[in-house]
Each structure stands twice: as structure tokens, then as C-alpha cells.
N, C-alpha and C positions, 0 to 999 in steps of 0.2 A: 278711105275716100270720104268726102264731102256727103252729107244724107242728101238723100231728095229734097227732104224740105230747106236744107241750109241752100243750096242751089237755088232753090225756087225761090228763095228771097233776096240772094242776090243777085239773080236774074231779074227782078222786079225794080230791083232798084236801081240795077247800075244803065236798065231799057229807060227809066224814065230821066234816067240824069246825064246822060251820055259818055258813061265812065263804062270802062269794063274792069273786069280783074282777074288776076292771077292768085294762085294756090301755089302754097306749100306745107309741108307735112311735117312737122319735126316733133320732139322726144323732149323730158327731160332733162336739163342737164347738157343739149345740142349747143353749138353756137348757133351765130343767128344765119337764117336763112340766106340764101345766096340773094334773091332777089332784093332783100335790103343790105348787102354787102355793094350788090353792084347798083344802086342808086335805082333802083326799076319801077319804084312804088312813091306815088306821091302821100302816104297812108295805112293804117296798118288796121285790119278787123281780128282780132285776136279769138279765137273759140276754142273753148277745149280746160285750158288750163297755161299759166302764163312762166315763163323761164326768166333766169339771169339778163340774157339781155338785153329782153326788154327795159328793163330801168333805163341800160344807156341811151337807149334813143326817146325817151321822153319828150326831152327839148328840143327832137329834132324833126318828129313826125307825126303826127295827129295819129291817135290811136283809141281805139273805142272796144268794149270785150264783149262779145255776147257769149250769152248764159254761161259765163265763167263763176257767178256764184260766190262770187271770194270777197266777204270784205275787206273794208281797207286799201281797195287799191289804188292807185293814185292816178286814174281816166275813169271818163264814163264807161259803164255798162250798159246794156239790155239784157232783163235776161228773162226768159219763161215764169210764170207766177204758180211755183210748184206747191207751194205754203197757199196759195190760195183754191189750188186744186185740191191739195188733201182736205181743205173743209168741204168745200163744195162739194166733193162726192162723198163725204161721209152726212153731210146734208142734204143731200136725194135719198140715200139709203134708208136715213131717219124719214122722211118725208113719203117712204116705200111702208113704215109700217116697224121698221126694225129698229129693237134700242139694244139688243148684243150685237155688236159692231166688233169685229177683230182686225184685227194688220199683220198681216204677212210678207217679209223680204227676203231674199236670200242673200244680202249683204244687209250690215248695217251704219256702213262708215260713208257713203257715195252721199254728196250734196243733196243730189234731186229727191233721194230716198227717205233723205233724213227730214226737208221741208215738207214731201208731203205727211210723214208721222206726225208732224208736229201741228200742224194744220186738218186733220183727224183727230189728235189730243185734245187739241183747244177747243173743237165742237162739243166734244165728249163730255170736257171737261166742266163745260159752258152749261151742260144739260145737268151733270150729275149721273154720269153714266160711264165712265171714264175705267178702265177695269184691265189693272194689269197681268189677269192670267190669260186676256185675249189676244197679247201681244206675242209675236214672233219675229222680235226683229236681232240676228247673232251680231256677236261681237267680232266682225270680218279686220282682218287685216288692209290696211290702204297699200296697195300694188304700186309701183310706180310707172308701170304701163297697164294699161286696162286689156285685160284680152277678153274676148268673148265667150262665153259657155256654148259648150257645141250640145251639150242636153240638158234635159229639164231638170229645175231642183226637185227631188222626190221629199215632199210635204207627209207624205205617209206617217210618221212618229207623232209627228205636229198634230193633226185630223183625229189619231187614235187618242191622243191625253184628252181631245175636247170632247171626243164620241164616250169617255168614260165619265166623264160629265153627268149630274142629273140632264136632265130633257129642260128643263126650265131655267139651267144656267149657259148651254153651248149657243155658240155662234148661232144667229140665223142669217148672218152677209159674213163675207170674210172682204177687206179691202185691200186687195194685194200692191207691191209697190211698181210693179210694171207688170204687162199683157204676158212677157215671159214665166213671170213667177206665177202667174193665174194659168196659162198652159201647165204648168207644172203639179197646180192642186187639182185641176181637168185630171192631167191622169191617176194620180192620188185618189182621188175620191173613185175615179173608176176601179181601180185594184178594189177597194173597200166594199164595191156594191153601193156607192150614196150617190145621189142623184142631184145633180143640179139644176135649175132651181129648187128641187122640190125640198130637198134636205137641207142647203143653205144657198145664201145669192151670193154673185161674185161679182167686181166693181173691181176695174185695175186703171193704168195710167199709158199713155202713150200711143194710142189708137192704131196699133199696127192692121192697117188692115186685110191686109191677107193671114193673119194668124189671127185675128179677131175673129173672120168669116170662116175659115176652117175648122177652129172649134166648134164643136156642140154640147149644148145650144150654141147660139154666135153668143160671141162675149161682149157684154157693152165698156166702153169705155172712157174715159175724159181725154182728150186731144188736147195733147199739150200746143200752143202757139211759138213753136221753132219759126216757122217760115216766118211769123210777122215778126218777131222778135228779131233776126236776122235783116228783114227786110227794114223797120226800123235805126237798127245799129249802122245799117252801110249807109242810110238817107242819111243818119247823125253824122256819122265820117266824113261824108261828100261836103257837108257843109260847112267842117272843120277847115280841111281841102279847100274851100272856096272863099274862107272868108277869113283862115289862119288860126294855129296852134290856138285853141285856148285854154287859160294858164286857170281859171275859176274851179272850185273846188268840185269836184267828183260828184257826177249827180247817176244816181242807178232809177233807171226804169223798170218796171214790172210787169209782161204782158198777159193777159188771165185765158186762158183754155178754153175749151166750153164741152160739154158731157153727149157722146153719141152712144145713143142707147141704140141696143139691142133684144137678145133675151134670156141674156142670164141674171137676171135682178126680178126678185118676185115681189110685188106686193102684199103684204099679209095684212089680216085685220086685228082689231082690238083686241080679241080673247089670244093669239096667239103669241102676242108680245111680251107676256105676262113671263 
């Protein structure tokens, strides 16, 4: 199904332009949608990830992707500024007091995963700080349906090579790649007896907030901008819709997050950075 926030932006956008819209769900490798079989749609918002037949209707129907992520593709996007979240929170964390800075995912093939590492690298990298034994990001396979994990990745192995660490080389944040994966080292670090903040801080993506607030501490986190990003793409569409196909070359927009803290992020001082 459709998220809250993908909803809430095209609720936003089709309230203020007097469009409404319909869903469909497809795979894939699908043909295309019935709704654009039987002529139902003046327009297409593509999210997710993009199939065969889209090419064919190119020419035939204004069509715009959010946070598809993909370059190369031949329409506009929108898509969430994931690359700009990975600096930015590993730029609060620096700004917390912390220069071991780690990255933890439990996949390491997934767009959104891969721009915010990369966007943590380039801070790191920027400072002089940059340290590939703090990295945990596996060599995951690309699924051709996404299914969900019904439980936590267990971080345990990970925690124990760093806890065997001198004191003056382990993590003091870890930056995980979604609020799931940072549930996951919650309970890891509790098997171990380590304590969070007090042992390391934790910084994840996606601001789920009922699992933000049931962790303890609550977990802070950077809130990716789905809903404007969404809400943006469908206002781009309507106006496609309204004033005809345009044939101009492929323009991608980038919508930037913003950081809701909590209190799982300590800040430390000078002597303990060392």
C-alpha cells in the first residue's frame, strides 16, 4: 500500500489543483496497469521503481517519477535528498563532539542506503576522518521484489570486533542506514550489557515515529521529505496535464530532510574525542 506520507502529498496536491487520483500496484516485469490500458488517467506519477512499459507511453502521457532514484531516465523526477541526509547527520554527530563516526546497514545494494553512505563518506572524507574498519555495509543481493524483514538485524558480531577494539579507536556514534537497522543494534548492544548513549550514540534515517519513541532512549532521527517530494512531483505532473507533454530534457529535483532529535546522540567533549 501507498505510505502515509506518499498519500499526504498527493492529498495535498491533487486538494489544491482539483485533480484527484487513482493507484495501482504492479511488479516487475507486469504489463502495464489497467487504468492506463483503459485510457483512465490523464498522467502518470511513477514511485517505486520503473518497468517495460513505461517507455511505450512516453509520447503519450505526461509522466514524472518520485524518488525513483534511477539515473538516466528519460522524465522528470523528484526524489528525497538522501546524499544530503547522509552528510548532514553525520555533520551533527561531528558537531556532537564525535570524530569515530561508523555506518551500519543491513543491505548494501538499496539506492537510498547507498546515497546516504556516500554522503557520510564525503564528510568524513572532507575532515580526514574517513575509516574503513567502521564500516558495515554487506554485499546484499538485489531481490527483484522488496519484502520486508519481520525482525531485527542482530548487529551482535559487528559491536563485538569494535568492543575488541582499543578504547581510543571504537565508535562513539554509530550512523545506521534506517530507524530498523538502529532497532536492531538497541537490542545488540542490550544482549552485550552497552548502554546507549553512554557507550555510543546512535543517528538513523527515516523518522519512523512510533518506533523512534518506543525505543529507549527514543532514537533521534533525520526525516526524510517523502511527503514533499511526492507532493512536489504530482504539482510537476498537473502542470505537465495542463499545459502539455513536455519533450525538454529530464530535469531531477532534490528535496533535503531535516534532523529530529531525540536522546540517543550524546555530546561529548574535547578530552573524549581523542
Amino acid at each position: 500500500p501507498l505510505s502515509a506520507s506518499v498519500s499526504r502529498g498527493l492529498d495535498r496536491a491533487c486538494a489544491q489543483s482539483g485533480f484527484h487520483y487513482l493507484k495501482e500496484y504492479g511488479e516487475p516485469g507486469r504489463s502495464e496497469p489497467r487504468m492506463v490500458k483503459e485510457q483512465k488517467v490523464d498522467g502518470l506519477l511513477v514511485k517505486g521503481t520503473t518497468t517495460e512499459w513505461v517507455d511505450s507511453h512516453l509520447n503519450e502521457l505526461p509522466l514524472v517519477g518520485v524518488n525513483l532514484h534511477q539515473p538516466g531516465l528519460p522524465f522528470d523526477q523528484v526524489n528525497c535528498d538522501d546524499y544530503h541526509s547522509g552528510y548532514a547527520a553525520t555533520e551533527y554527530l561531528w558537531k556532537h563532539g564525535h570524530r569515530r563516526i561508523a555506518f551500519v546497514s543491513n543491505v548494501g545494494h538499496h539506492p537510498m542506503i547507498l546515497m546516504r553512505y556516500q554522503g557520510y563518506e564525503r564528510f568524513l572524507r572532507i575532515h580526514h576522518r574517513f575509516n574503513w574498519d567502521l564500516i558495515h555495509l554487506p554485499d546484499t543481493p538485489q531481490e527483484e521484489l522488496s519484502v520486508p524483514q519481520t525482525s531485527f538485524t542482530d548487529f551482535t558480531e559487528q559491536l563485538k570486533k569494535w568492543q575488541r577494539l582499543p578504547a581510543d579507536q571504537r565508535p562513539t556514534a554509530i550512523l545506521t542506514g534506517n530507524d530498523w537497522c538502529a532497532a536492531g543494534l538497541y537490542q545488540s548492544a542490550g544482549r552485550m550489557g552497552l548502554t546507549i548513549p553512554a557507550d555510543f550514540s546512535i543517528l538513523a534515517f527515516d523518522n519512523n515515529i512510533e518506533l523512534c519513541s518506543l525505543l529507549q532512549p527514543s532514537l533521534s532521527s533525520f526525516k526524510v521529505a517523502l511527503e514533499q517530494a511526492t507532493y512536489l512531483a504530482a504539482l510537476h505532473l498537473i502542470q505537465k496535464i495542463d499545459y502539455g507533454v513536455d519533450f525538454a530534457h529530464p530535469v531531477v529535483q532534490s528535496v533535503a530532510g531535516e534532523l529530529v532529535e531525540r536522546n540517543s546522540v550524546l555530546t561529548i567533549t574535547p578530552s573524549e574525542k581523542k
